[in-house]
Residue, then its C-alpha position, 0 to 999 in steps of 0.5 A: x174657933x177650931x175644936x182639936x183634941x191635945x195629949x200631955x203624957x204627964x196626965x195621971x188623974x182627975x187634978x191633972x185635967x182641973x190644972x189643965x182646964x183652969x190654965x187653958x181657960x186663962x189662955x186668951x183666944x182657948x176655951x176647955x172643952x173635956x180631958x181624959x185621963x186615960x188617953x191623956x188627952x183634953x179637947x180644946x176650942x182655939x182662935x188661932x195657931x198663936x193661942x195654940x202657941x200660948x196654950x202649949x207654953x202655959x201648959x208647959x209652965x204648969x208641968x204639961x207639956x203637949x206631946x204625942x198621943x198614946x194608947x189609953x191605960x189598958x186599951x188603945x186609941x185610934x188617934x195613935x193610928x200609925x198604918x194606913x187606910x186605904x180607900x178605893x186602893x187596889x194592891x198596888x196602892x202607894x203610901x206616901x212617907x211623912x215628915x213633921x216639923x214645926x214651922x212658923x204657920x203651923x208644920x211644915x211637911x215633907x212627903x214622897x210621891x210616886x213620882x220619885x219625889x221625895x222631898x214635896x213640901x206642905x204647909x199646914x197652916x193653923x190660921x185657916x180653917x181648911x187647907x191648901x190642896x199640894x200637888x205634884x205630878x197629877x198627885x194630890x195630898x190635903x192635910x186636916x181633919x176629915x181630909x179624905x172626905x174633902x179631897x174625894x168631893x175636890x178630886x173626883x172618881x179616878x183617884x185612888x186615896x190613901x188615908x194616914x195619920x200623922x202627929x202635928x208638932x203640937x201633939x194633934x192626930x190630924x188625918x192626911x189624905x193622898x190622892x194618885x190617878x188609879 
């Protein structure tokens, strides 16, 4: 099972993550693990894409739908992290743009290279514990958590790695790492 961590903006309190435990766990294939109302958001164990699936319409069933982190009440969250972090990067560093769409194995992203390339595509695949490695002209991009950390051990020295969050269609931050020749 893979632990993530979800967000339903219409979280306003303490009964909002009991009605959220209680159809998670009526959700085969999810197990609840912990909600916060502040950052309304609850982690959650899940089998598989299509128990995420399942969740997600149960949970819109009951009046929360998944969507997209937001700062904690009063405070901020690292999960709504939009900028960059940058590793091993010296000035002229290339941050890849990122786009997010729903597909059938989980989200389908598109990205630009350095290359000119702006339409790369990779596929997120919510079945497999790790990712797929995409590449494109000695350029080479690993999306989920703790990317940056598993593309340095695939890559190498002589990689420069731009780390970013991007939001999966299910409301998951999950971390995407960009690695170019540097």
């Amino acid at each position: 099972m893979a632990q993530i961590t979800l967000f339903a903006p219409d979280i306003t309190c303490d009964h909002c993550i009991e009605t959220i435990r209680k159809t998670v766990e009526h959700a085969d294939g999810a197990t609840f693990l912990e909600g916060d109302v502040d950052s309304q958001s609850f982690a959650i164990d899940i089998a598989s894409g299509a128990a995420l699936d399942r969740v997600a319409d149960a949970l819109a069933g009951e009046g929360y739908p998944l969507g997209p982190a937001r700062p904690a009440r009063g405070g901020s969250t690292n999960a709504t992290i939009a900028t960059n972090v940058a590793l091993d990067l010296g000035p002229q560093a290339f941050a890849p743009r990122y786009t997010v769409e729903k597909s059938s194995e989980g989200a389908s992203i598109t990205y630009t290279c350095p290359c000119g390339s702006t339409t790369e595509h990779y596929t997120y695949d919510r079945a497999k514990p790790e990712q797929a490695v995409g590449s494109c002209c000695d350029h080479h991009l690993l999306i989920e958590p703790a990317a940056a950390a598993r593309l340095r051990s695939i890559v190498g020295g002589g990689y420069s790695i731009d780390v970013q969050t991007v939001q999966m269609p299910w409301g998951q931050p999950v971390e995407a790492a960009f690695a170019s020749k540097g």
